[in-house]
C-alpha positions in Angstrom: 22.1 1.4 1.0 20.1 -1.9 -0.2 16.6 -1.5 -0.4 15.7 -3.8 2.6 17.1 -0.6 4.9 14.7 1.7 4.0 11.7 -0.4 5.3 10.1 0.7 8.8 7.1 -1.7 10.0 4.6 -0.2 12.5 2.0 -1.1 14.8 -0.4 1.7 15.2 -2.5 2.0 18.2 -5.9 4.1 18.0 -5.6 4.2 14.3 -7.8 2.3 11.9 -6.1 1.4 8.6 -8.4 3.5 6.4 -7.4 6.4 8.5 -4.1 6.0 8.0 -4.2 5.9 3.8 -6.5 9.2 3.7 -3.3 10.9 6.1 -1.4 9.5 3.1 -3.3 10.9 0.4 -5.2 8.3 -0.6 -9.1 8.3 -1.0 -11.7 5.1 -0.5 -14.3 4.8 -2.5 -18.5 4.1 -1.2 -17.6 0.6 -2.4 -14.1 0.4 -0.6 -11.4 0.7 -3.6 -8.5 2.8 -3.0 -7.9 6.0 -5.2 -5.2 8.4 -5.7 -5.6 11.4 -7.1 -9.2 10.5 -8.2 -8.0 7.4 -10.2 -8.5 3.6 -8.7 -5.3 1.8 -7.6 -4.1 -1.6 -8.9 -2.1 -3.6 -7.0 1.6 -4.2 -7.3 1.3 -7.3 -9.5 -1.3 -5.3 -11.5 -3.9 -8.1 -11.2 -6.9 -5.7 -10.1 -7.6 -3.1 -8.2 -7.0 -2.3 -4.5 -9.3 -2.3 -1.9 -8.5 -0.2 1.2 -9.4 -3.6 3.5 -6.6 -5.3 1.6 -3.9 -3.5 2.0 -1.4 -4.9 3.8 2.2 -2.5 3.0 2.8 0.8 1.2 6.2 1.0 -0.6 7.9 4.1 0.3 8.8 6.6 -2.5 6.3 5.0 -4.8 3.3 4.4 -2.7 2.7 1.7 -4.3 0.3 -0.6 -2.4 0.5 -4.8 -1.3 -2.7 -6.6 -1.2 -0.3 -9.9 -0.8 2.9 -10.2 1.0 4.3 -11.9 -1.8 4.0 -9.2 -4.1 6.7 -7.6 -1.7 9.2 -9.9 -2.8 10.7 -8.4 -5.8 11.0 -5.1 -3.9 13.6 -7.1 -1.3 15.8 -8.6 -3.9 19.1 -7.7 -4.5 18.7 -7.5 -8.5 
């Protein structure tokens, strides 16, 4: 099975994002950066860390966390 078949996007009604990443696990800091287990999280590209406004896609398995679309792209190829 290729990586792109594991992928399910959803729309969730009556759910606000931040919601959704504490059900995950995930904590948000008073000034909005998203933790796991305590520590903050960078983003994919490891440019900074994440803020729970900015994510846009959760990897499953990893749970690593997209700010920017394109930092998706490597997880679709076929390498």
């Amino acid at each position: 099975m290729s990586k792109r078949e594991d992928i399910l996007l959803i729309e969730v009604k009556g759910l606000d994002k931040e919601e959704i990443l504490i059900s995950m696990g995930y904590e948000i800091s008073k000034d909005g950066l998203l933790l796991r287990d305590g520590m903050r999280v960078k983003t994919r590209d490891n440019s900074g860390y994440a803020k729970a406004k900015d994510v846009k896609a959760i990897l499953p398995g990893s749970l690593e966390v997209i700010t920017d679309l394109s930092e998706a792209e490597s997880y679709f190829s076929e390498n």
